[in-house]
C-alpha positions as a Markdown table, in Angstrom:
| # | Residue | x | y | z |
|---|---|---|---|---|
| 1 | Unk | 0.5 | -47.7 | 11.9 |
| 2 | Unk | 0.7 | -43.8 | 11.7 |
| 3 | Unk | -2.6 | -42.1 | 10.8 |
| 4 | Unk | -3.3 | -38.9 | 10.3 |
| 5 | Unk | -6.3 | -36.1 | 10.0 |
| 6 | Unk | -7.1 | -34.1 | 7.3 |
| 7 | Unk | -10.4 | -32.0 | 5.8 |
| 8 | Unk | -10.9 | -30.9 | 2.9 |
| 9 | Unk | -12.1 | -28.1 | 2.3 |
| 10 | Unk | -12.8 | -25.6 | -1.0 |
| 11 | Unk | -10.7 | -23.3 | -2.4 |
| 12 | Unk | -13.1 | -20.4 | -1.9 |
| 13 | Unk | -11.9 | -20.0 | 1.6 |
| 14 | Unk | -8.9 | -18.5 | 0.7 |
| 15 | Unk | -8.8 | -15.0 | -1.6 |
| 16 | Unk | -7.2 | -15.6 | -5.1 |
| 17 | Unk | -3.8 | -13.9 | -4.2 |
| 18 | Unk | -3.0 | -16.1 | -1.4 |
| 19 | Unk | -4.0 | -19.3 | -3.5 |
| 20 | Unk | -1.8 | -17.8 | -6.2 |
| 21 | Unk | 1.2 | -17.7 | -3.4 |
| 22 | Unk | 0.5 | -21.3 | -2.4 |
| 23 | Unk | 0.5 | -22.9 | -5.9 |
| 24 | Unk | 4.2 | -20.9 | -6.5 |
| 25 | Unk | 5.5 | -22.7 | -3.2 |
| 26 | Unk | 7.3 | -25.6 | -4.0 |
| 27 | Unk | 7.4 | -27.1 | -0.6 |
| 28 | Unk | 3.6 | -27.3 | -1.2 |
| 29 | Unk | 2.0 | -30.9 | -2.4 |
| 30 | Unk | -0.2 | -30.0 | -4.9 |
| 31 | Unk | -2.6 | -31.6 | -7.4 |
| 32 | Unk | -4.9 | -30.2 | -10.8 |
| 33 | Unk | -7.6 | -29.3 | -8.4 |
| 34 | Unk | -5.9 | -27.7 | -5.6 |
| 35 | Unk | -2.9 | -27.9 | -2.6 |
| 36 | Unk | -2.5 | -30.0 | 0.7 |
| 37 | Unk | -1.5 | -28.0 | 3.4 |
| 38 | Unk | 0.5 | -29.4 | 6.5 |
| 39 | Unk | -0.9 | -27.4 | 10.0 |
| 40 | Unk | 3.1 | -26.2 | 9.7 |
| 41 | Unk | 2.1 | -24.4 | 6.7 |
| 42 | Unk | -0.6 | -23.2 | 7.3 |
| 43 | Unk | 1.3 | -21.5 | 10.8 |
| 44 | Unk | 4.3 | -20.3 | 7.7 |
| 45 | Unk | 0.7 | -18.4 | 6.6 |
| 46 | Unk | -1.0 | -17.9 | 9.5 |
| 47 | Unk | -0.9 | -13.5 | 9.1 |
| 48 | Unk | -3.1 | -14.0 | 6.3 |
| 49 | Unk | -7.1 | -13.6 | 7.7 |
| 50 | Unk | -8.1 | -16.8 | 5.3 |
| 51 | Unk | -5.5 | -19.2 | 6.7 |
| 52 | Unk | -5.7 | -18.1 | 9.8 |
| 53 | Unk | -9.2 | -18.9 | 9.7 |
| 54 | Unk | -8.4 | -22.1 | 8.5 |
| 55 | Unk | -5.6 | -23.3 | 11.3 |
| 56 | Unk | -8.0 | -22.7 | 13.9 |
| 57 | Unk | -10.8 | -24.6 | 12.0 |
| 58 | Unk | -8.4 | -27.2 | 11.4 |
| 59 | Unk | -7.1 | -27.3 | 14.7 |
| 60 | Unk | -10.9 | -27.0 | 16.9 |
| 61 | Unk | -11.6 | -30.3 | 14.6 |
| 62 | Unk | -8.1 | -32.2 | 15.1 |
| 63 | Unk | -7.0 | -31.9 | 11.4 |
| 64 | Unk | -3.3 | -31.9 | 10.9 |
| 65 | Unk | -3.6 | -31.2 | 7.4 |
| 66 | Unk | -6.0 | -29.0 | 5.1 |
| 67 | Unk | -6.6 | -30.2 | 1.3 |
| 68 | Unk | -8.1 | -27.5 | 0.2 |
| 69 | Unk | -9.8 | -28.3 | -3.3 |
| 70 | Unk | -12.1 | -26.2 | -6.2 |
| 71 | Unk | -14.6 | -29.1 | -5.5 |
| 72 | Unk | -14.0 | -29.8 | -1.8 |
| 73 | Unk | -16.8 | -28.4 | 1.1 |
| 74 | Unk | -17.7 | -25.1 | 1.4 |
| 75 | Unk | -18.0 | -24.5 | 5.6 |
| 76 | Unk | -20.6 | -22.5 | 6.3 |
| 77 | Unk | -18.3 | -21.9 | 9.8 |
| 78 | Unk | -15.4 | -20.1 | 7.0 |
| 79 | Unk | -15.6 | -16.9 | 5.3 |
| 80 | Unk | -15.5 | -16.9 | 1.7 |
| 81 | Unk | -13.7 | -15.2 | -1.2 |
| 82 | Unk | -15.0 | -14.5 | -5.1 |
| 83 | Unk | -12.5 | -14.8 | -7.6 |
């Protein structure tokens, strides 16, 4: 059996434009309430501040994959974005 990590986290780590650009990519699985985010995606992303933030959150907590969700946690640890 394969298993693997994720978090979830909210969507208010990450500023409206670059949610916007991850919604329009099509290589991105994504639901009503948000986008799940591989750690190779997030490294595709990784010169923006908020997912950079993210990938190394991610990765000091062994998550290979970030659902990041409008209802999902808001990590005191992140920075946050008002939309």
């Amino acid at each position: 059996m394969e298993k693997h990590n994720i978090i979830v986290l909210s969507t208010v780590h990450v500023t409206s434009k670059v949610m916007q650009t991850l919604v329009k990519d099509s290589n991105i699985m994504q639901s009503e309430y948000g986008v799940l985010l591989s750690y190779f995606t997030l490294s595709i992303y990784i010169k923006e501040p908020c997912i950079s933030a993210i990938a190394n959150f991610a990765n000091l907590h062994g998550c290979e994959f970030v659902m990041l969700d409008r209802d999902g946690l808001v990590e005191e640890a992140l920075p946050t974005y008002e939309w």
